[in-house]
C-alpha positions in Angstrom: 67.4 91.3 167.3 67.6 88.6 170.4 65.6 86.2 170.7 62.6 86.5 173.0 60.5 83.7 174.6 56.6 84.1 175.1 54.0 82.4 176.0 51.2 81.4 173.6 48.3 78.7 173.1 47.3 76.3 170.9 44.3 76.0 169.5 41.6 73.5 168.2 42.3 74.5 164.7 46.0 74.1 165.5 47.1 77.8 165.4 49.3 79.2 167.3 48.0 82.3 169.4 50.8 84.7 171.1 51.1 88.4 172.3 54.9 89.8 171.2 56.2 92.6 172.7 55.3 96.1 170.6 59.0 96.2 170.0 58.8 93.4 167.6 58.3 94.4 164.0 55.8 92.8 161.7 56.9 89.7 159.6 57.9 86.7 159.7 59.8 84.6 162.4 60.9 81.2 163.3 59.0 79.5 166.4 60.4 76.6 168.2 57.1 75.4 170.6 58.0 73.6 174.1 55.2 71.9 175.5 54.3 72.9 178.8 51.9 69.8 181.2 52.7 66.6 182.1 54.9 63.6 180.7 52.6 61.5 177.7 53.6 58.6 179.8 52.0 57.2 183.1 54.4 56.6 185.8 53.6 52.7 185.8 53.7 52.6 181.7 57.7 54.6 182.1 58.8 51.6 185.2 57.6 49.2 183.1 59.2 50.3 180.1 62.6 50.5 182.3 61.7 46.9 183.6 61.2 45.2 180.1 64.6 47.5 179.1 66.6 46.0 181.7 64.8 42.3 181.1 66.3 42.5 177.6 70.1 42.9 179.1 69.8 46.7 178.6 70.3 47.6 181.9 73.6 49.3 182.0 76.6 49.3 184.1 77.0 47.8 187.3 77.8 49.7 190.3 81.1 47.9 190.2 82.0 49.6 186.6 80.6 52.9 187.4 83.2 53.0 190.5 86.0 51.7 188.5 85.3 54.6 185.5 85.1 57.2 188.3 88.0 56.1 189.5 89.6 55.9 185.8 
């Protein structure tokens, strides 16, 4: 059978609750969970993880090498 994706909720006590189509037969199954909201980050705590990054010398390639490995 194909996979199917559903929607479900997560409770309180940490359960999983879903509706699966009647097609699906009884037993056990494999459940990856994506979840849906926003980022755990504020936008001001992400820049200023991108500033200390780039304040460390972890701020990548110039615009210089990135035109010269396009051109590569």
């Amino acid at each position: 059978m194909p996979d199917i994706a559903i929607k479900g909720t997560i409770t309180a006590d940490h359960k999983l609750v879903a509706d699966v189509p009647s097609d699906i037969p009884a037993g056990e199954v494999a459940v990856i969970v994506r979840v849906n909201g926003k980022p755990r980050g504020t936008a001001s705590a992400v820049l200023a993880g991108f500033k200390a990054a780039a304040a460390r010398g972890a701020g990548g390639r110039t615009r210089e090498q990135i035109d010269r490995d396009l051109e590569d």
